[in-house]
C-alpha positions in Angstrom: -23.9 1.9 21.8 -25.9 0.8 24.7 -28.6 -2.3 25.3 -31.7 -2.5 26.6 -30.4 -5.5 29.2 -27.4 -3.6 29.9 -26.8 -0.4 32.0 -24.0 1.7 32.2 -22.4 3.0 35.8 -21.7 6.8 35.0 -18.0 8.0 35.2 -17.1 10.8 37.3 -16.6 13.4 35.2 -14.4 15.3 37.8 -11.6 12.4 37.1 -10.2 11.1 34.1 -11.8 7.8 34.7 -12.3 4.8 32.1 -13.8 1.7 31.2 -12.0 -1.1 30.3 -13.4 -4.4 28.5 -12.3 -8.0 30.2 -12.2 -9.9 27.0 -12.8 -13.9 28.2 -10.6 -17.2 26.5 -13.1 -19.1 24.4 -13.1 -20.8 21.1 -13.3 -19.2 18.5 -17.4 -19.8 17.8 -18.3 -19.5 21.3 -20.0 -16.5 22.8 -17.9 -13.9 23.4 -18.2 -12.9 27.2 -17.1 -9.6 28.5 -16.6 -8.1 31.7 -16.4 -3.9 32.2 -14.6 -2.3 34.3 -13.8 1.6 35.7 -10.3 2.9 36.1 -8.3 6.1 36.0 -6.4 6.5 33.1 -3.3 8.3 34.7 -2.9 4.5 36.8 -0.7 1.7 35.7 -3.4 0.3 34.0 -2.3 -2.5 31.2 -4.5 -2.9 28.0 -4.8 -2.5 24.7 -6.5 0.4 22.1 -8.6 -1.2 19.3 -8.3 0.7 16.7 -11.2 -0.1 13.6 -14.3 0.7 11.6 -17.4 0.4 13.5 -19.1 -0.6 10.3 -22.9 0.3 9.8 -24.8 0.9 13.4 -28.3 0.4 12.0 -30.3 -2.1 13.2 -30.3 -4.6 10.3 -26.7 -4.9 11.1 -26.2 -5.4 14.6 -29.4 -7.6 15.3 -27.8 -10.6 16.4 -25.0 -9.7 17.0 -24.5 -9.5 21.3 -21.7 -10.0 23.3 -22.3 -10.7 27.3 -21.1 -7.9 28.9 -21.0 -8.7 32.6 -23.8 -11.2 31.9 -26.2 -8.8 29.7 -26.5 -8.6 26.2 -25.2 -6.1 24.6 -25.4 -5.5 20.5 -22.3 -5.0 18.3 -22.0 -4.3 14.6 -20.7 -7.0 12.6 -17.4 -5.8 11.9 -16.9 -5.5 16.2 -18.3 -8.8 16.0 -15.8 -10.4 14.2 -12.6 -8.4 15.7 -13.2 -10.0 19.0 -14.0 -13.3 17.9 -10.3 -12.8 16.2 -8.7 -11.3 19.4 -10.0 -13.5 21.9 -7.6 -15.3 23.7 -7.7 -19.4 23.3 -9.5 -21.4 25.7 -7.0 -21.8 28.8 -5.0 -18.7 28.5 -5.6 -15.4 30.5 -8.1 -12.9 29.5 -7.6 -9.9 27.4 -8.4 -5.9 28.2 -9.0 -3.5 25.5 -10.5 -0.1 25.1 -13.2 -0.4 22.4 -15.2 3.1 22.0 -18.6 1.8 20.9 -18.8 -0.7 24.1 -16.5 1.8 26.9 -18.4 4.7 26.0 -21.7 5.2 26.7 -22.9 6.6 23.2 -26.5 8.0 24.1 -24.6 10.0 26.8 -23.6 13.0 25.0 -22.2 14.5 27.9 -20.2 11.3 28.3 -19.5 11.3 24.9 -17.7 14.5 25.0 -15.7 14.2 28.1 -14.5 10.7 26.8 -13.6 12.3 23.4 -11.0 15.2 25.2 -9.3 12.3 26.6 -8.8 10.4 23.2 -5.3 11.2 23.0 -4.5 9.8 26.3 -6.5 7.1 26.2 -4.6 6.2 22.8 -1.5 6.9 23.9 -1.8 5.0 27.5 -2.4 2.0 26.0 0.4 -0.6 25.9 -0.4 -1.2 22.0 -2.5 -0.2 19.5 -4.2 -2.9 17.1 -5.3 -2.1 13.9 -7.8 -4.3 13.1 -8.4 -4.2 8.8 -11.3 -6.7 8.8 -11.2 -10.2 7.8 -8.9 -11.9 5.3 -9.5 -12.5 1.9 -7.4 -14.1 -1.3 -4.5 -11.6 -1.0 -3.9 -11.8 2.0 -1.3 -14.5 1.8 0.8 -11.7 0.9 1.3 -10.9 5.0 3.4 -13.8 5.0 6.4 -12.3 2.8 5.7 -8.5 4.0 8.8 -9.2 6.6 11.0 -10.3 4.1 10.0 -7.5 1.5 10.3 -4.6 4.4 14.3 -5.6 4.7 15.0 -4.5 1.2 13.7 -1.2 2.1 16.7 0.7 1.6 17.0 -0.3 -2.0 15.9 1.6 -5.2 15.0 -0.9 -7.2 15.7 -4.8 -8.2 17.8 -7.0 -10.9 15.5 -8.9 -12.5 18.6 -11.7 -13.3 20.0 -11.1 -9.6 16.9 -11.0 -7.7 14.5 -13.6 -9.6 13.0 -14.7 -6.2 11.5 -10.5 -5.5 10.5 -10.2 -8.7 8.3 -13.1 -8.3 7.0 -12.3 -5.0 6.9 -8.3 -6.3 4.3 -10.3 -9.0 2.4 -11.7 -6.2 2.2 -8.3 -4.6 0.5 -6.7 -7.5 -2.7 -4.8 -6.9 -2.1 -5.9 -2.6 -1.5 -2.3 -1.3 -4.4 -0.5 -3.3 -6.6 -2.9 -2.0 -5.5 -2.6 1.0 -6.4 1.1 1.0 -9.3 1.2 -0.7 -11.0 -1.6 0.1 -10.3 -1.6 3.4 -12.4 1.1 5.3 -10.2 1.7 8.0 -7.7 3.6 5.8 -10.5 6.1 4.9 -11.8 6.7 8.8 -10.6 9.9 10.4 -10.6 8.3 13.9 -7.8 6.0 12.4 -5.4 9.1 12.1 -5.5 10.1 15.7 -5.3 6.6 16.9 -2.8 5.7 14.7 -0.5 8.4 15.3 -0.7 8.3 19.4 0.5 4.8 19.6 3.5 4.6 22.0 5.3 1.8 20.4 4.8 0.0 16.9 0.9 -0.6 16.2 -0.2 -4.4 15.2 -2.0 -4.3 11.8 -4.6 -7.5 12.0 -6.3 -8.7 8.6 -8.2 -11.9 10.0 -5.8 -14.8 10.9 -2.8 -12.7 9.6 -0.8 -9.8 11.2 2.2 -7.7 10.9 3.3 -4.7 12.5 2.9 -1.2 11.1 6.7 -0.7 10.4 6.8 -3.6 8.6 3.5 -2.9 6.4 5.4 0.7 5.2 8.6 -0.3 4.9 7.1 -3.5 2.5 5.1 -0.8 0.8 7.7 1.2 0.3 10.1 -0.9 -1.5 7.8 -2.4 -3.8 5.5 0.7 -4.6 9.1 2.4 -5.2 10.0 -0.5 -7.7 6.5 0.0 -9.9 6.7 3.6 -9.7 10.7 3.6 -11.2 8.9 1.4 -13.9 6.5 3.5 -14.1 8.8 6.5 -15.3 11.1 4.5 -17.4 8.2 3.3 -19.3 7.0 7.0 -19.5 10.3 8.4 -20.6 10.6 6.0 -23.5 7.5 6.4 -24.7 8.0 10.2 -24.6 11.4 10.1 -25.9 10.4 7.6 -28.8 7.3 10.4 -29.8 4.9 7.6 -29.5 1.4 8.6 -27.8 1.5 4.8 -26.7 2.3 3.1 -23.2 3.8 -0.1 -24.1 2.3 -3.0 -22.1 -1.3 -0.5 -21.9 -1.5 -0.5 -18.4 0.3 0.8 -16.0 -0.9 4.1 -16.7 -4.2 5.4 -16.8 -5.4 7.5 -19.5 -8.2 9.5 -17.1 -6.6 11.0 -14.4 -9.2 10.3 -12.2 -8.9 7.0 -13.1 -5.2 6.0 -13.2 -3.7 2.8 -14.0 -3.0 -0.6 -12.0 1.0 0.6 -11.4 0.0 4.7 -10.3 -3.2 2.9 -7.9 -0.1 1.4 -6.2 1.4 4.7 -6.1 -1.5 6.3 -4.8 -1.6 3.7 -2.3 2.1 4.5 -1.2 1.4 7.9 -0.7 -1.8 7.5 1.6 0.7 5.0 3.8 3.5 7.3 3.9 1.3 10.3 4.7 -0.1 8.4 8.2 3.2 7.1 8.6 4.9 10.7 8.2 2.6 11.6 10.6 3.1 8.8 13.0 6.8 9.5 13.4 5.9 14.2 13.2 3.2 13.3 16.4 6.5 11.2 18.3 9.0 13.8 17.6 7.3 17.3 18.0 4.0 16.5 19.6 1.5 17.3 17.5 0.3 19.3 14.2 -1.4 22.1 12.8 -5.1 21.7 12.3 -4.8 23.4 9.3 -2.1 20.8 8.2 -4.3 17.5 9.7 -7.7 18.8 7.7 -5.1 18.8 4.6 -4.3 14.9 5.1 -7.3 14.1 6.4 -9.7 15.7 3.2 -10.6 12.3 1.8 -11.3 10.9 5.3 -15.1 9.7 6.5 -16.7 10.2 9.8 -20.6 8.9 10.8 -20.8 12.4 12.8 -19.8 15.2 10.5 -18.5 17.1 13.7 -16.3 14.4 14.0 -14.6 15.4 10.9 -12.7 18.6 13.2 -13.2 16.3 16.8 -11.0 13.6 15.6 -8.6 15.8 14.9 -8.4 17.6 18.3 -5.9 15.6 20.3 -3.1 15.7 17.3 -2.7 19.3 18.6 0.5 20.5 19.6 -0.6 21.6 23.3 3.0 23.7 23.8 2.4 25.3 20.5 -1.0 26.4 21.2 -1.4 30.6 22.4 -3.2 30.7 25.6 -6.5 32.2 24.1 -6.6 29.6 21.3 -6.0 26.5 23.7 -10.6 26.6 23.9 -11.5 28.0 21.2 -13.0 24.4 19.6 -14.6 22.6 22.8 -16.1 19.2 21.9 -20.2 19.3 22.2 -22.7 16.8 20.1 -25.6 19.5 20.8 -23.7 22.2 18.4 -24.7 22.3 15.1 -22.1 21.2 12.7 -22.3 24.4 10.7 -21.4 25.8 14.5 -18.5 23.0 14.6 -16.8 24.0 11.3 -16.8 27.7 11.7 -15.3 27.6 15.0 -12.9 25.1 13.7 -12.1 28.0 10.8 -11.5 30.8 13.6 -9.7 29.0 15.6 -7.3 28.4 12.1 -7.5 32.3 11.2 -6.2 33.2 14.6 -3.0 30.7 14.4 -2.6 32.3 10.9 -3.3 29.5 8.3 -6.7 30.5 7.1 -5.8 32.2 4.0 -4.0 29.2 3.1 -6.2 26.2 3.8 -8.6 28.7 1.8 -6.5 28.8 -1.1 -7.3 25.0 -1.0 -10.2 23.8 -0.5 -12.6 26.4 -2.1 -12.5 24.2 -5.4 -15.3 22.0 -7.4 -15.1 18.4 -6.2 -12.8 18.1 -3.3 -13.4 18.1 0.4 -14.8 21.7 0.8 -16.2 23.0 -2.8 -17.2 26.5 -2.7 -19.8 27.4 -0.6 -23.9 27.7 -1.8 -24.0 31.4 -3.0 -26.9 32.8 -4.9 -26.6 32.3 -8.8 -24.5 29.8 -8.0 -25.4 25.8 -8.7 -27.2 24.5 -5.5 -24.9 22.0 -3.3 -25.5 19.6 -0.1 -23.4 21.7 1.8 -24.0 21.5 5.6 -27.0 24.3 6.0 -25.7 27.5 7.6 -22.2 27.8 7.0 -21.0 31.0 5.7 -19.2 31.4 2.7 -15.8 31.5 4.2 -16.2 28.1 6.3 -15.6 24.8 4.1 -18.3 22.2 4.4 -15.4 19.7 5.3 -18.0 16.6 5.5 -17.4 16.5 1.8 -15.3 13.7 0.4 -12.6 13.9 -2.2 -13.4 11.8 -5.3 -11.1 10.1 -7.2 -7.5 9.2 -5.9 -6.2 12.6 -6.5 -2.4 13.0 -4.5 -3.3 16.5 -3.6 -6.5 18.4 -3.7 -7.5 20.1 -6.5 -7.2 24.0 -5.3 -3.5 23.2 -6.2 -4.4 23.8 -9.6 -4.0 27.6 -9.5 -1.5 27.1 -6.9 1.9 28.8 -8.5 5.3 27.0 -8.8 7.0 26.8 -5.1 8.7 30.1 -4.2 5.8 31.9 -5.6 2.7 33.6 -4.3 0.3 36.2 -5.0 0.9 37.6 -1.1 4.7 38.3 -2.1 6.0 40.0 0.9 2.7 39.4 2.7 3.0 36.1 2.2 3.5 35.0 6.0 1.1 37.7 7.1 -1.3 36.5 10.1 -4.7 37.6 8.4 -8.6 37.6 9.1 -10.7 37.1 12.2 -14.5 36.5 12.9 -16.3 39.1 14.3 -18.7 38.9 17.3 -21.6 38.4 15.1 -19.9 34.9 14.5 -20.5 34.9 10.9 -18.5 37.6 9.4 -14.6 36.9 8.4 -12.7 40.4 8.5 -9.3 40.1 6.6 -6.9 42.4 4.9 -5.8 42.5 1.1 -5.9 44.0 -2.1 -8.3 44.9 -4.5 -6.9 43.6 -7.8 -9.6 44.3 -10.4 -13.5 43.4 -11.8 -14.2 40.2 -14.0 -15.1 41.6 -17.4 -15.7 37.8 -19.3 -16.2 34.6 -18.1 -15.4 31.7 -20.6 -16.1 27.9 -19.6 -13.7 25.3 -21.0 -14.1 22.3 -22.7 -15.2 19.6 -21.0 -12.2 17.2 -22.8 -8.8 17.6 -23.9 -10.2 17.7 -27.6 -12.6 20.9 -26.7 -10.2 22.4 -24.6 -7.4 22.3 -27.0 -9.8 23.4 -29.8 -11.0 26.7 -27.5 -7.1 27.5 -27.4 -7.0 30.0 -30.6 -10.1 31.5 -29.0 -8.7 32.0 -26.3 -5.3 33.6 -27.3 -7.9 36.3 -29.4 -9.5 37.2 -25.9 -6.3 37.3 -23.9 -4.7 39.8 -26.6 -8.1 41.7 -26.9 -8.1 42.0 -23.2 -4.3 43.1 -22.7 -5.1 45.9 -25.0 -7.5 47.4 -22.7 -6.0 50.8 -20.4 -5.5 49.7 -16.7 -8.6 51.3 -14.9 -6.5 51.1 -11.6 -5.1 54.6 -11.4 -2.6 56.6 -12.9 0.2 56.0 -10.2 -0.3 52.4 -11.0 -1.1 52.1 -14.7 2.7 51.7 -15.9 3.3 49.0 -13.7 -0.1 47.2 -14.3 1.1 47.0 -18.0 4.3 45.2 -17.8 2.2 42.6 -15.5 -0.2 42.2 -17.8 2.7 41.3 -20.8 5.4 39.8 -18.7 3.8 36.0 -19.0 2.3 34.4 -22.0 -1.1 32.6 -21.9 0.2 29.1 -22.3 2.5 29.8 -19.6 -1.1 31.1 -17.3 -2.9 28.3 -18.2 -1.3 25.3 -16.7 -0.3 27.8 -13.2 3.5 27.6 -14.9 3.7 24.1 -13.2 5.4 21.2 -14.6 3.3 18.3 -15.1 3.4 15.9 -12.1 5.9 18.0 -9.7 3.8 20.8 -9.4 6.5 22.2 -7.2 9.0 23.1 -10.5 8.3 26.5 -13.0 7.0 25.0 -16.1 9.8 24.6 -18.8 10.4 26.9 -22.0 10.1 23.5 -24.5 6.2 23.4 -23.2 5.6 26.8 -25.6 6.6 24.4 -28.6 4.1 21.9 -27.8 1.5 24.9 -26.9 1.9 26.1 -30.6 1.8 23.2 -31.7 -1.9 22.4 -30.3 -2.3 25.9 -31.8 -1.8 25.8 -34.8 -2.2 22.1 -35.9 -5.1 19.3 -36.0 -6.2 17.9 -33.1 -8.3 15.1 -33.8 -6.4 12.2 -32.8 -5.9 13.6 -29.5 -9.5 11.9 -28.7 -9.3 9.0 -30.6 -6.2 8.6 -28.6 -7.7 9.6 -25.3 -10.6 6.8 -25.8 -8.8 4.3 -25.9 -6.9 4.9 -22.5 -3.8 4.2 -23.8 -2.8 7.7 -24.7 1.4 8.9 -23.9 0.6 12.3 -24.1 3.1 15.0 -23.6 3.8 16.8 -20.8 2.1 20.2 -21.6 -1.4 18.1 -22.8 -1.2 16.3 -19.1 -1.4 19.5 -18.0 -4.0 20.8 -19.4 -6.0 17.5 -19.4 -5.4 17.7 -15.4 -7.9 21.2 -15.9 -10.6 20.3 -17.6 -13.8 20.8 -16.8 -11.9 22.4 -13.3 -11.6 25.9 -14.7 -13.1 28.6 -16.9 -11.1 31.5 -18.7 -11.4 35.0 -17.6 -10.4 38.8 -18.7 -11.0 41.7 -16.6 -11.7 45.1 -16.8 -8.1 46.4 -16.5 -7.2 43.1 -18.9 -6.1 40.9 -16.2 -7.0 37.3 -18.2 -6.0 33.8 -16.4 -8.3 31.1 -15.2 -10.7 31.2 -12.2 -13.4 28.4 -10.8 -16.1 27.8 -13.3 -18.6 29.3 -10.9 -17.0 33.1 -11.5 -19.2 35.5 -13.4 -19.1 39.2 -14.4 -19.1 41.3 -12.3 -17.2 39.2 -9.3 -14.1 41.1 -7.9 -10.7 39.7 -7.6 -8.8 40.4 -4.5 -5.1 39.3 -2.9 -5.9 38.2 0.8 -2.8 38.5 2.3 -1.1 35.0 3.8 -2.7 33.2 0.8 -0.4 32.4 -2.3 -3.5 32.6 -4.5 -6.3 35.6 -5.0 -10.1 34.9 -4.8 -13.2 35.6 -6.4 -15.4 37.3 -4.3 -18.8 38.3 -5.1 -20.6 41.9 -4.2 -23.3 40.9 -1.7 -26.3 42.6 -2.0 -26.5 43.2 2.0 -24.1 45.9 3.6 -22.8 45.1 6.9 -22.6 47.4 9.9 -19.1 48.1 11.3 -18.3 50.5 14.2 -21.1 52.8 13.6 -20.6 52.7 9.3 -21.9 50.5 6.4 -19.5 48.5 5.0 -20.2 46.3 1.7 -19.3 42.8 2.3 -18.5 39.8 0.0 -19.2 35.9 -0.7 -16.2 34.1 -1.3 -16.4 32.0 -4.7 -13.0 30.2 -5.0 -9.2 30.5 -5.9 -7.9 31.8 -9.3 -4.7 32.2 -11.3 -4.4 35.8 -12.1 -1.4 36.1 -15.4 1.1 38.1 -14.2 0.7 38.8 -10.3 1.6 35.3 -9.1 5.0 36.0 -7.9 3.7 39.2 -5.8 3.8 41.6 -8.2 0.8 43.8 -6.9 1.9 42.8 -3.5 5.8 43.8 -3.5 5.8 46.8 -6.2 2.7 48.4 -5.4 1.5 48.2 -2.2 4.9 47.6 -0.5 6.2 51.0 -2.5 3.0 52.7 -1.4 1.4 52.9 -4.8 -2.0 50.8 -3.3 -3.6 50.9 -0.6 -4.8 47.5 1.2 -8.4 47.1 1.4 -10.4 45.3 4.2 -12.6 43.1 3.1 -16.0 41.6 5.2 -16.7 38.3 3.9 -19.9 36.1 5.1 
């Protein structure tokens, strides 16, 4: 951001110049004063990359708050503010130079702006450290003091309570420190933070106020002492399961929403979102960079002030030697496009390295980072205006402290996949009209029923005899697919029973594994017999329940139940209807809903009818490429191109 007082000496935009901020000794409540200064980044140059939130940039928060730069005034947001005051060398030693964006970049220069943000990567990487600045300290913070002691017991699995009296006290002390840390702190949730973090050249200081330790020593504390919690975590859960009690003794450490877990799987959650930046700290070192497919994934619940940012921040974690030649521009960084421009570029660019179909398989979900697209009949949203169906609105935020988004619900077990042999398939490109997503696949069948489901474990379990009517009803009905096909179609339709359909034959909390035969007991169990302690049990937040009811509490109000026409039955995103068509897009391990549009469009000289993509499904029966391998493959179907806006 820029001053009135101050005024910025433009960069030549023909080099890869610079500007570096002179930080000046002082005490700690003195003004800060700043010089600025030009320089090339491929020069020797020595300073330091502050990495950290900007904090709110409106007016209300930044009035007062100046540094001299070069003698002018020049207005910081609070949380800048406070950083330097922090960094600021003491009175008598040298000065300090660091690369802080909202002062070394002109911000109402969107021309600037741009060049400056193509040369993030270097800029990051260049520096001689990066410093993670969290904000100032508060009560837990005394825990920085014993991170270095906890970080060299990384390598074990667990501690002796009797042999190791001295951790288990400080593990005490540790309680509730790394989900704060996470999600308290901001700077976890910025997407800048991912880029910055990763192109550090050596080991990245993490500052909380007066305290600070290095990056390796933050994980490696987290580590060992999220991985002691979680071990209790499942011994707890094990003898509760194994002792038939609904119970968690000590009511606690886990949560009864799932949404909402408990105190010891926050900490979990916490370990994960660490290990995640740190997995991709050490991926960016090794190899280079990342898919963008990939970095939207781990970046879903990640905020930016400029939604563009959202796919800008990502740019430099590229892999430049894995990039095709005609790919290396296809997203160019430019504040005048329109976001809705910004995100679909960002999706053709992913559809011609081959991921599209599936980051869509994804993200086309209720309540994560990109929920299905506004279509008509469907619920309005605050989707970024203009985006067509196929393109995720990825300024939406993930709620909750889920571990993996939520289109993983109809995902099937690993190994699986609705593409079968086509699973690896490169598939779908826009056309010139910018709009339009071309892609191969399958036409599976119509939806016949749509059936929402309850809206708690109680309802949803109590729907289940309903349900089983509907799904035999359905199978009864002739395939309407063909007579080459029809036999085939059959056995699908009968080779996997509902209970197995409903959770996506996962096992609770892997979601990698096939679900396990000893679920069907349980399933007939909720079947056949009362269910209404299930909510008294749910209300209090204490419930054990057992592994099938986890997942199908993990799926409700997520899904609905559908049959089709050729009595398909599984379950689809609530916002299906009669009438929508279910196709295999080839390259995605899930089929779609799509929806007839009511427009044609116009393809080399012919009308073709194109689509609206709804969302994933889980289609009983044709999850482990059924239609794909023993239809298609055998020449039985023909593929289908569908034209998607």
């Amino acid at each position: 951001m820029s001053g009135n007082s101050f005024r910025y000496l433009p960069l030549d935009s023909g080099r890869r110049e610079i500007r570096i901020l002179t930080l000046q000794p002082g005490a700690f409540e003195e003004p800060l004063r700043c010089g600025i200064s030009t320089t090339d980044i491929d020069t020797s140059s020595v300073y330091n990359s502050l990495s950290y939130v900007w904090g709110d940039p409106s007016s209300s928060n930044i009035q007062g708050n100046t540094v001299l730069l070069d003698g002018h005034p020049f207005p910081v947001t609070t949380n800048l503010l406070t950083a330097l005051r922090h960094l600021r060398p003491p009175a008598g030693a040298g000065a300090t130079a660091l690369w802080v964006d909202a002062v070394c970049i002109n911000q109402q220069d969107l021309d600037e702006r741009r060049h400056q943000v193509t040369m993030m990567r270097d800029i990051y990487s260049s520096a001689e450290r990066v410093i993670i600045w969290l904000g100032e300290e508060d009560d837990e913070m005394d825990v920085f003091d014993y991170l270095p002691l906890l970080a060299t017991q990384s390598h074990r699995q667990g501690i002796d309570a009797k042999q190791d009296q001295h951790l288990v006290d400080l593990m005490g002390r540790c309680s509730g420190f790394f989900s704060g840390l996470t999600d308290r702190r901001p700077w976890f949730s910025r997407v800048w933070i991912i880029q910055e973090l990763a192109m550090a050249r050596q080991d990245p200081l993490v500052v909380c106020g007066r305290k600070s330790v290095s990056w390796s020593i933050l994980t490696k504390a987290c580590s060992f002492v999220v991985g002691a919690i979680s071990t209790e975590i499942g011994m707890v859960r094990r003898k509760g399961q194994q002792s038939g009690s609904r119970k968690l003794p000590g009511g606690g450490l886990g949560g009864e929403d799932p949404e909402e877990p408990g105190e010891g799987d926050i900490e979990v959650f916490a370990k994960i979102k660490i290990d995640v930046l740190d997995d991709l700290y050490t991926t960016i070192r090794s190899r280079g960079g990342e898919s963008l497919r990939k970095l939207l994934m781990i970046s879903r619940s990640s905020e930016a002030t400029d939604p563009r940012d959202r796919i800008y921040a990502l740019l430099g974690l590229l892999n430049p030697d894995a990039l095709e030649a005609e790919s290396r521009d296809a997203i160019t960084v430019d504040y005048r496009k329109p976001t809705s421009e910004v995100y679909t570029d960002a999706m053709a660019y992913i559809f011609a390295q081959g991921d599209g179909p599936y980051l869509l398989s994804y993200v086309f979900l209720p309540g994560i980072s990109a929920p299905a697209p506004h279509v008509p009949g469907l619920p309005s949203t605050t989707r970024q205006p203009d985006l067509p169906s196929w393109v995720p609105d990825f300024s939406r935020q993930v709620a909750g402290k889920t571990t993996q988004p939520r289109g993983a619900l109809f995902h099937p077990p690993a190994g699986a996949g609705a593409s079968g042999a086509g699973a690896q398939c490169k598939n779908g490109k826009r056309l010139e009209d910018n709009r339009t997503l071309q892609i191969e696949g399958l036409f599976v069948d119509t939806i016949e029923q749509v059936v929402p489901l309850g809206a708690t474990l109680d309802a949803y379990v109590a729907q289940l005899p309903q349900l089983e009517s509907l799904a035999s009803a359905a199978k009864k009905r002739p395939c309407r697919l063909g007579a080459s096909v029809a036999p085939l179609v059959e056995v699908f339709k009968s080779q996997e029973p509902l209970w197995r359909a409903l959770i996506a034959n996962k096992r609770f909390l892997s979601g990698y594994d096939p679900a396990p035969s000893s679920y069907e007991a349980t399933y007939l169990g909720l079947l056949n017999g009362p269910t209404k302690q299930l909510e008294s049990n749910h209300e209090t937040g204490r419930a054990q329940l057992s592994d099938y009811e986890q997942c199908l509490r993990a799926n409700v109000g997520q899904q609905s139940f559908f049959t089709t026409r050729s009595g398909f039955v599984g379950t689809c995103v609530p916002d299906s209807r009669r009438g929508d068509i279910i196709a295999i897009l080839f390259g995605s391990p899930v089929p779609f809903v799509l929806r007839p549009a009511a427009e044609s469009i116009r393809v080399a000289g012919s009308d073709r009818p194109s689509y609206l993509l709804v969302g994933a499904l889980y289609v009983s029966g044709i999850m482990n490429g059924e239609m794909v391998d023993e239809l298609y493959c055998e020449d039985l179907m023909d593929s289908t191109t569908f034209f998607i806006r």
